[in-house]
C-alpha positions, 0 to 999 in steps of 0.5 A: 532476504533480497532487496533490490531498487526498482524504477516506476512512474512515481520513483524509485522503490526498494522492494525486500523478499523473504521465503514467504512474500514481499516484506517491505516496498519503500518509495524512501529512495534508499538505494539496493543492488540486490537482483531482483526476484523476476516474478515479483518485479514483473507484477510491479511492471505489469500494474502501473502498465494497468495490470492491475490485478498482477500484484493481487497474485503476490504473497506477502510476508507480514513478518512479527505483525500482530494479528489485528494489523494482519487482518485488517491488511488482508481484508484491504486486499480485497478492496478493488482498484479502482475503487475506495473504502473508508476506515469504517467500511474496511474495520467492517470488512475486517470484521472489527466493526466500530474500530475505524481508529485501530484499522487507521493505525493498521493501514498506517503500519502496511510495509508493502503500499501499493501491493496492499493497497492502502492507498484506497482507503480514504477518510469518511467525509471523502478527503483523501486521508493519508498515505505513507509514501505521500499524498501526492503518491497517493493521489497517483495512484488512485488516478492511475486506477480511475479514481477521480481526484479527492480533496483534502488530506493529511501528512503521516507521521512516516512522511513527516519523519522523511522530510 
């Protein structure tokens, strides 16, 4: 496995690789001196320069997650930057229709944001429901792929476990 530190407009993220993808991208701010996999942090660069479509060509390692998580974070995949979906139109997606509440709980165990990108889905009343990494993250994310700016919101247990 190799882990390396890699600056981006929203702060430092540690990125982890194994042999069959991306394990893990954290905007913790824990610190790696890995060298990193060129390939990998090429594509980081080239989507916040708006290379959007750069980490879509990535793999991913989802490691010992279940096969209900590993669904429901392929088929966010397939969600387009630029765009959003809600907890019930991704349970649809993900072919789990009526299961908005296990596909939330999905999105919020996705060990690569950004790569997978959960930070597109929002809560069915338009708030911009949660991310791992943070709301203000999130939010700029969405803005840096056009998405006009979403109100409301709430802390994730992951957040709330860094502060």
């Amino acid at each position: 496995m190799t882990t390396w530190t890699q600056l981006t407009p929203l702060g430092p993220i540690t990125v982890s690789t194994g042999p069959a993808g991306v394990r893990s991208l954290d905007f913790a701010g824990t610190r790696a001196e890995g060298r990193p996999d060129r390939s990998i942090a090429l594509a980081i660069d080239r989507y916040f320069t708006g290379d959007y479509a750069a980490i879509a060509e990535l793999d991913v390692d989802f490691g010992t997650l279940g096969g209900f998580t590993v669904g429901v974070l392929r088929a966010l995949r397939d969600v387009a930057p630029g765009t959003t979906t809600t907890y019930g139109a991704l349970a649809l997606l993900a072919g789990r229709s009526g299961a908005a509440r296990a596909v939330g709980q999905a999105v919020g165990s996705n060990p690569v944001p950004v790569i997978v990108p959960c930070h597109r889905v929002v809560a069915s009343n338009g708030s911009l429901g949660g991310f791992s990494a943070g709301l203000d993250r999130k939010r700029a994310l969405l803005d840096h792929e056009g998405v006009p700016a979403l109100a409301g919101g709430w802390t994730s247990r992951r957040e709330l476990a860094l502060t």
